[in-house]
C-alpha positions in Angstrom: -16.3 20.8 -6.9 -18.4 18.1 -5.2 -17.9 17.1 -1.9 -21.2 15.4 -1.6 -21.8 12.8 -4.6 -25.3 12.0 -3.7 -27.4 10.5 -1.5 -29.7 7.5 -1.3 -32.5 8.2 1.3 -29.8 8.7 4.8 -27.0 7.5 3.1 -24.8 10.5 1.3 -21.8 9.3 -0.7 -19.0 11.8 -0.3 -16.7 12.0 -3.1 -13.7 11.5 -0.4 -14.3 8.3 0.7 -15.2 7.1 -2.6 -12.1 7.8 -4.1 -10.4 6.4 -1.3 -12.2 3.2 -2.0 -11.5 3.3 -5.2 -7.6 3.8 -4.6 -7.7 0.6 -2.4 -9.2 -2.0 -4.4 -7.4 -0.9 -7.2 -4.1 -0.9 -5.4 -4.9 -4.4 -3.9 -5.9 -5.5 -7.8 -2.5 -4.3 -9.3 -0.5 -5.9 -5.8 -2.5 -9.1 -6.7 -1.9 -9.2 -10.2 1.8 -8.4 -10.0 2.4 -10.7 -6.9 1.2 -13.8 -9.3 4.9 -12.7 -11.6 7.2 -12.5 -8.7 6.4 -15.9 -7.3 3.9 -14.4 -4.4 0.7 -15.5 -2.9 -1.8 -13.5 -4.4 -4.3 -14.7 -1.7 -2.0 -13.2 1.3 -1.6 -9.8 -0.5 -5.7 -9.0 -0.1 -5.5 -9.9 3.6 -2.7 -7.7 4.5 -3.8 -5.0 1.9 -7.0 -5.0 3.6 -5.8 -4.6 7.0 -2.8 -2.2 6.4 -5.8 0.0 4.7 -7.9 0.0 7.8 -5.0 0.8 9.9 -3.9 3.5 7.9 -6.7 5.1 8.1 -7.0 4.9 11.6 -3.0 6.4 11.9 -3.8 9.1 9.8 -6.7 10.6 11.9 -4.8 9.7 15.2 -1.2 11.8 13.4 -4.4 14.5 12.3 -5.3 14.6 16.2 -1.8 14.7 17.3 -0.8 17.9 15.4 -4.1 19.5 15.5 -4.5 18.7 19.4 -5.0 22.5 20.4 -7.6 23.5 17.7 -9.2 19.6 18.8 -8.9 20.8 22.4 -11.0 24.1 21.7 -13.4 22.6 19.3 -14.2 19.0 19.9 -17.0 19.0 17.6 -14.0 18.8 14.7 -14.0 14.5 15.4 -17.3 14.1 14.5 -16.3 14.9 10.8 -15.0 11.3 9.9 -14.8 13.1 6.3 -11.9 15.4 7.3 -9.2 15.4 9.5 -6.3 13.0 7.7 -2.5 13.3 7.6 -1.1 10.7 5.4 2.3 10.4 6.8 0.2 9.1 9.8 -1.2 6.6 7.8 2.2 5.2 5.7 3.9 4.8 9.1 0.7 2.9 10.7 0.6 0.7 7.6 4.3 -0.1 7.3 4.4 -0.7 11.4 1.5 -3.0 11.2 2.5 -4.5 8.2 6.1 -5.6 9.9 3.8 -7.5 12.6 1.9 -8.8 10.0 4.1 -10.7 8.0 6.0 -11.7 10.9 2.9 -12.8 12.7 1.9 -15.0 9.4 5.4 -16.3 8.3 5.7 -13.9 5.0 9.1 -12.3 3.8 8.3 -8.7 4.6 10.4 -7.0 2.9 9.4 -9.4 -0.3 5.8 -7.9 0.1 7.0 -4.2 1.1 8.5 -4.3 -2.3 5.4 -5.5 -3.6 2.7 -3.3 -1.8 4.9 0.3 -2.2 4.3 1.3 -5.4 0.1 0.3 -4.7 0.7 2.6 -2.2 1.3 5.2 -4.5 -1.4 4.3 -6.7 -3.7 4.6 -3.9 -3.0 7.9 -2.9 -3.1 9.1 -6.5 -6.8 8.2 -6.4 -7.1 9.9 -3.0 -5.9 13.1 -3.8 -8.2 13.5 -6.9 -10.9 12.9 -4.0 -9.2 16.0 -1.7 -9.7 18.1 -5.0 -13.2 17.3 -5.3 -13.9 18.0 -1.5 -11.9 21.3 -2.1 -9.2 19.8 1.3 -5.5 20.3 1.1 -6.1 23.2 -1.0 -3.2 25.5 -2.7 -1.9 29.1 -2.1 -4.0 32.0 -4.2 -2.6 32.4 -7.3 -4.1 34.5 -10.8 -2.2 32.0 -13.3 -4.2 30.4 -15.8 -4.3 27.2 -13.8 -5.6 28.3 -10.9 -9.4 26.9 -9.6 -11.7 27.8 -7.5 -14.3 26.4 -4.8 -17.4 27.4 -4.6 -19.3 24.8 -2.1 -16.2 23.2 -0.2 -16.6 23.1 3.4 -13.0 23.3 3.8 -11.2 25.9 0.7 -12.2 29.8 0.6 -15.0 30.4 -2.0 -14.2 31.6 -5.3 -10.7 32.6 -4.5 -8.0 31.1 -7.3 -5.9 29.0 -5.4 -3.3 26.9 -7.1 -4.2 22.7 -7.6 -2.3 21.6 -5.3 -4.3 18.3 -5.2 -4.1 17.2 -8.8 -0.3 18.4 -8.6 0.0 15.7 -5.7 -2.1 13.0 -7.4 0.1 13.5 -11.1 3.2 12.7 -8.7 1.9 9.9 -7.1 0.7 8.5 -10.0 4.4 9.2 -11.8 6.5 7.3 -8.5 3.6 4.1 -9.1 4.6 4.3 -13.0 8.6 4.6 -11.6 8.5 2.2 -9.2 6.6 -0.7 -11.1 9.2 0.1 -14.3 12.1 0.0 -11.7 10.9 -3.5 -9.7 11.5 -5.5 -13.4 14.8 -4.5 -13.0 15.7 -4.6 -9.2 17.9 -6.9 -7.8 17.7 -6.7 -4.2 14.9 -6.9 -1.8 13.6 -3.3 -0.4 15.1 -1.7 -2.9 11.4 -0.8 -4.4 10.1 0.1 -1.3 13.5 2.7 -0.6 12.9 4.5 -3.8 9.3 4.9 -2.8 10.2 6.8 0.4 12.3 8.8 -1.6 10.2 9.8 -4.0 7.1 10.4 -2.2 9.2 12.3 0.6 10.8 14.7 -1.3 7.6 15.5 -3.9 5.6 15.9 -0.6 8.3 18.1 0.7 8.2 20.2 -1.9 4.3 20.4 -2.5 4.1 21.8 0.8 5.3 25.4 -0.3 2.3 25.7 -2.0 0.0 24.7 0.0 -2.3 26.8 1.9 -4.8 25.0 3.9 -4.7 24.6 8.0 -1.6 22.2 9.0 0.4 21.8 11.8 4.0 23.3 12.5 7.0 22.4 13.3 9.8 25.4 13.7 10.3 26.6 10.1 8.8 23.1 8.6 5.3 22.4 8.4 4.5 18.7 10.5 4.4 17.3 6.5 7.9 18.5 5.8 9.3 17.4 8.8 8.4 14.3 8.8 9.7 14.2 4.8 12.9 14.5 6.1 12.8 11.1 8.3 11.7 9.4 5.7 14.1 10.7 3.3 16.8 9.6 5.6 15.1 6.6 6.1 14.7 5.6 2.7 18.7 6.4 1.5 19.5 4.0 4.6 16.9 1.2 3.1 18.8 1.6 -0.2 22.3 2.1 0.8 22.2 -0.9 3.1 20.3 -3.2 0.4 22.3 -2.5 -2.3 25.4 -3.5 0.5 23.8 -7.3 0.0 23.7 -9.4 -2.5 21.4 -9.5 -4.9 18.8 -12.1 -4.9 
């Protein structure tokens, strides 16, 4: 694969952050487009998708630092790598947190525009997880089936082992829960219900692509940090949707 794209004199595009930036504007395209047919301001949805993408980047190095703290502690060198070093959960909880104080801070109906921005969520991290195959991260367990693939300049996967695609397996999913969740907001009623069946989705699909992954995370007991945290938000998603669907619709 490529991590490195190319590079224009000391510039180097990694194919990482491009797909990342790639994911966001087209997640904050699709959020504006489909805010204009729900009665939403399109203009408020690029300002908090903007933000809610910085800061999720920033909470998924600082969740990366928290369950990596004693390789970090040996080797500080591994935070100079602003390429590497992400956990997305880190990230979804920054974004959601922020965007609560957000949209509180500017007047909006949050929950109106956590319907709205969820399934973009998903598209975005579609997009990213083609970029974590092309950098070779977040790499699957060794496998000799036919679909297996292997890295042969990756700084982070073993060279020209088989491993399974672990990556493209997580990017199909996310793509399927965007293509759920936009089919299922036409047709929902009540406000956070979108945004309920996202955590659901997402947390069991990443629960379940953990088993075959096989690259460096952190534990927790039997659970990897991933899975554990799957578990909160699967509780907290059936909550979301239990108590909305206890309202009336709107």
């Amino acid at each position: 694969m490529r991590p490195e794209l190319f590079s224009i004199g000391p510039v180097t595009v990694y194919s990482y952050g491009l797909m990342i930036a790639i994911g966001v504007l087209a997640a904050i395209l699709v959020a504006e487009r489909r805010a204009r047919s729900l009665g939403l301001d399109p203009e408020k949805v690029f300002g908090l998708g903007i933000w809610c993408a910085l800061i999720g980047i920033l909470g998924a190095k600082l969740m990366f630092i928290l369950t990596e703290l004693p390789t970090i502690l040996k080797n500080p060198g591994m935070l100079l790598n602003i390429s590497d070093g992400f956990v997305v959960y880190g990230g979804i909880i920054a974004g959601i947190l922020f965007a609560i104080w957000y949209c509180k801070r500017k007047k909006m109906d949050f929950m109106a525009y956590f319907d709205l921005i969820m399934p973009s969520i998903a598209l975005a991290q579609g997009f990213g997880r083609i970029g974590c195959f092309m950098a070779g991260c977040c790499y699957g367990k060794e496998t000799s089936a036919w679909y297996g693939v292997s890295f042969g300049n990756s700084p982070f996967a073993p060279h020209d082992v088989h491993v399974i695609p672990t990556q493209l397996l997580s990017s199909a999913g996310d793509f399927l829960i965007f293509a759920i969740l936009v089919f299922y907001a036409k047709r929902a009623k009540r406000k956070g219900a979108v945004a309920a069946l996202y955590l659901i989705l997402y947390s069991v699909g990443r629960f379940l692509i953990e088993f075959l992954r096989d690259d460096p995370r952190g534990t927790v007991g039997i659970f990897s940090t991933s899975q554990f945290i799957s578990l909160f938000m699967l509780a907290a998603g059936i909550l979301i949707m239990t108590f909305v669907h206890k309202k009336k619709a709107v």
